[in-house]
N, C-alpha and C positions, 0 to 999 in steps of 0.2 A: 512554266517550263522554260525552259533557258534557249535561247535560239543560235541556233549554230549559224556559219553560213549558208551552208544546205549545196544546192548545185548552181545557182548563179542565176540573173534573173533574165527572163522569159525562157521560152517553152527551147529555141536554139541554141542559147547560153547551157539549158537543162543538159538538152542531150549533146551538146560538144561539137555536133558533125555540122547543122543548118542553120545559120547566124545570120539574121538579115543585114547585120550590124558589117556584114563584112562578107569581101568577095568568094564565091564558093569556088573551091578547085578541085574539078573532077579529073580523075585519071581516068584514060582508057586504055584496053589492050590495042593489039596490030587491028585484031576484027571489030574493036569499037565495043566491042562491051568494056561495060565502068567497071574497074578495079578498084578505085581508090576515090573518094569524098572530102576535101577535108582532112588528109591524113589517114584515115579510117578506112580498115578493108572491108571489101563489100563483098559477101561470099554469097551464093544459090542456094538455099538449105531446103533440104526435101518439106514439104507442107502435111506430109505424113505426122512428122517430125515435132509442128509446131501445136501449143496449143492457148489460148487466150487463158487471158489474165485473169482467173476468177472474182480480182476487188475491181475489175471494170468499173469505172463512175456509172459510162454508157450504157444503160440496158438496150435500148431501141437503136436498131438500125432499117429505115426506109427502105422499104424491100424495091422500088425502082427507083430511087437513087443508087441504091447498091447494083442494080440492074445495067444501068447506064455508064458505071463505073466499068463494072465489069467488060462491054463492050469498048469501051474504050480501051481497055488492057488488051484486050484481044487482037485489036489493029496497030496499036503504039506500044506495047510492052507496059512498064512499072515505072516512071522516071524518078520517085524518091523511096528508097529501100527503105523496108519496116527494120525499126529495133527489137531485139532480142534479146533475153539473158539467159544463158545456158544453165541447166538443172545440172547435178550431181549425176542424176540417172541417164545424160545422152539427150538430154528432150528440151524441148527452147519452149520459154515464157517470152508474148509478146510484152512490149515495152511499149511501144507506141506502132500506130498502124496498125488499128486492128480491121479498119475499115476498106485498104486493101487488100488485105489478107483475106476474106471475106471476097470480096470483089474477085480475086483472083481463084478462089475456088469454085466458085461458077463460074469464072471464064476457063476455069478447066485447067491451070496451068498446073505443075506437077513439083516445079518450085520455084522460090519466091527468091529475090536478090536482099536481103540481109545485112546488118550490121550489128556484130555481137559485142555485149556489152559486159562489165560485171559488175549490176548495181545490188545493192542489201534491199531487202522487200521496203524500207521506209522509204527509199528514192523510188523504187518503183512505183509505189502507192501516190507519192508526189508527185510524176513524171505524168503518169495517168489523168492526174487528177488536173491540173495543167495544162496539160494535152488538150482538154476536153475543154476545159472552160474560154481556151484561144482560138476554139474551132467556131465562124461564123455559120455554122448550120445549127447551130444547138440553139434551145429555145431558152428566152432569158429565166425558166423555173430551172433547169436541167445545170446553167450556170450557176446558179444563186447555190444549189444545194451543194456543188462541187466545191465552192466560193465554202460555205459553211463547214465542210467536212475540214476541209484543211485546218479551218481555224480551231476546229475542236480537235482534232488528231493532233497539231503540232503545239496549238498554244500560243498560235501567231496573232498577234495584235493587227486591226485592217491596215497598218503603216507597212507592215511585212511584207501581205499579200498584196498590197499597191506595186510594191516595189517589186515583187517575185512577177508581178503580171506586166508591167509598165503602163500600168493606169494610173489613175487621179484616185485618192482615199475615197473623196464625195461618190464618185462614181461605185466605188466599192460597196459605199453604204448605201446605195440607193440601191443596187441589185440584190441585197442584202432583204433591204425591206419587202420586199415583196414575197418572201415568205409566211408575212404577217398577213396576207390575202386569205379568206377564206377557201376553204380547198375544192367550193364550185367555180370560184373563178381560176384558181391555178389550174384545171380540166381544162378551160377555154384558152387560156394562153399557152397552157402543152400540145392542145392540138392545133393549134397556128392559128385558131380562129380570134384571141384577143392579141393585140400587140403590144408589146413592153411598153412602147408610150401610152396604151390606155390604162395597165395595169399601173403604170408609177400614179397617172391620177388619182385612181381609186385608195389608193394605199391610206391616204386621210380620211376616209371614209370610215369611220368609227365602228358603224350601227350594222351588224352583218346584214338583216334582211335587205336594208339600201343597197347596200355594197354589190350584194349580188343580182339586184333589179337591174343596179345602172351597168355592171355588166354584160347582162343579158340583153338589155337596151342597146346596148354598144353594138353586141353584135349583127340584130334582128333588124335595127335598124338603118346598121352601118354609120353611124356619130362619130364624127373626128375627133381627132383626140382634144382640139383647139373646142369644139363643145362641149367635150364630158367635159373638159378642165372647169369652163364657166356653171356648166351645170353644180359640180363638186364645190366650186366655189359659193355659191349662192346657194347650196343646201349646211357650209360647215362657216359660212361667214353671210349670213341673211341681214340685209341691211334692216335699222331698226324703224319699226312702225312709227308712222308720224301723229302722232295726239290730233285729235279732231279737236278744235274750239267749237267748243256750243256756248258760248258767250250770249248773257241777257242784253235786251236795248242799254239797260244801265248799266252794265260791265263798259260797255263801247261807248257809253255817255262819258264815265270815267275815263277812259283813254283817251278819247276829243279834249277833254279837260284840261288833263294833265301835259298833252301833247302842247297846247296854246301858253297853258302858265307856263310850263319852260324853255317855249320856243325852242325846241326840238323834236325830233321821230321819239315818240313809246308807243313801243309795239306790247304785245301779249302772246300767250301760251297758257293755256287752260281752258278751265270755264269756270262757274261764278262758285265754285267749291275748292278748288284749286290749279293752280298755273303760276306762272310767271310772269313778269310784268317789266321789260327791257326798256329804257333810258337812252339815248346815243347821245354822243357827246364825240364834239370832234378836233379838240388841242385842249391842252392844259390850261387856258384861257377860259374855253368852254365851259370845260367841270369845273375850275375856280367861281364862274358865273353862278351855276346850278346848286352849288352847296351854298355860295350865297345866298341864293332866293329858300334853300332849305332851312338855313340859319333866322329867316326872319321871326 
């Protein structure tokens, strides 16, 4: 699919009004309500009115985070209006800010301070989808899969979504991977219980039943990520077993032997059916000496 420029990159660039990249200018009236954001009017729209975005990424919203939100609107007001795009019928689709809006209807408010927009459902769907994955409350499975919807909905290569997010590709692919988790451990990392650095560990973990041991380890135990990692490492890179010499007296009569005629270290490795049998030599002086005395 052919990539357009789309709406520009990060989630402030998206929606035009909140730019960290750049000073925000709020207007206000005589009585200090905000009119103006950015250029952008900022209107009260009845909450009768609104209704959430059915392609939501978000399904879950924390019933006392939303709780605490809500009290807070109730002492302080709203300080960044939700987006909206107006329907043809009279009736606003959120855009962003659904989690206010939510908040503010248990804190009982009757309407919400707004800025309307007019995007086509593919911005919307993008705007959402973006929203969500810049928001540090989300858990790294909740990101990964908004991270993957884009790329199959638009067709964007992870150089795109680098750039539409203003992260690092590596970064991209690594949140990426962790879809390939079996889906008892993606349970532990959705409910806060495993954390993104144990899951990146695990992600080398080939063998499902392991996979989801040392996860379950991780948690019951409480193992740092700096131990799963060693663990992980020394169950998918196991250093290699060291050969026992069981060498006869006359294997080692041999080596005494040979060690004398060449006035050098031979060492060994094996035993008297097979191994190896090392030489040291120490300048080209040396080994000229040794092939000498072999030549006789």
């Amino acid at each position: 699919m052919e990539n357009k420029k789309g709406l520009g990159r990060g989630l402030g660039s998206l929606l035009g009004i909140l730019n960290d990249d750049e000073p925000t200018e709020i207007k206000k009236s005589p009585a200090g309500k905000i009119e103006e954001i950015n250029g952008e009017r900022v209107c009260d729209i009845d909450i009768k009115l609104i209704d959430v975005n059915p392609n939501q990424p978000r399904k879950n919203f924390e019933p006392t985070a939303l709780k605490e939100l809500a009290d807070s609107i109730k002492v302080h007001g709203i300080f960044q209006p939700i987006i909206l795009n107006k329907n043809s019928d009279g009736r606003y689709v959120i855009v962003a800010g659904e989690r206010r809006f939510r908040a503010s209807k248990i804190a009982g408010l009757k309407t919400i301070p707004s800025i309307i927009k007019n995007y086509t459902e593919q911005q919307i769907k993008e705007i959402a989808l973006l929203e969500n994955i810049q928001r540090e409350d989300l858990n790294p499975v909740e990101v990964a899969n908004a991270m993957k919807e884009l790329l199959e909905i638009y067709g964007w290569t992870q150089e795109v979504l680098a750039d539409r997010l203003g992260k690092s590709r590596p970064a991209i692919a690594n949140t990426l991977r962790l879809l390939s988790l079996q889906p008892e451990v993606l349970a532990l990392i959705e409910s806060g219980k495993l954390s993104a650095g144990h899951a990146r560990s695990l992600v080398v973990v080939t063998d499902p039943e392991t996979q989801v041991k040392l996860a379950k380890l991780a948690v019951t135990k409480k193992v740092t990520v700096r131990d799963l990692e060693k663990t992980v490492k020394q169950l998918t890179n196991p250093q290699p077993k060291k050969v026992k010499c069981e060498a006869s007296d006359e294997l080692k009569q041999l080596i005494e032997i040979m060690q004398h005629k060449f006035a050098t270290k031979v060492s060994f490795m094996g035993n008297d059916h097979k191994g190896r049998i090392y030489i040291d030599y120490y300048s080209a002086d040396d080994l000229d000496r040794i092939l000498e005395f072999l030549n006789k």
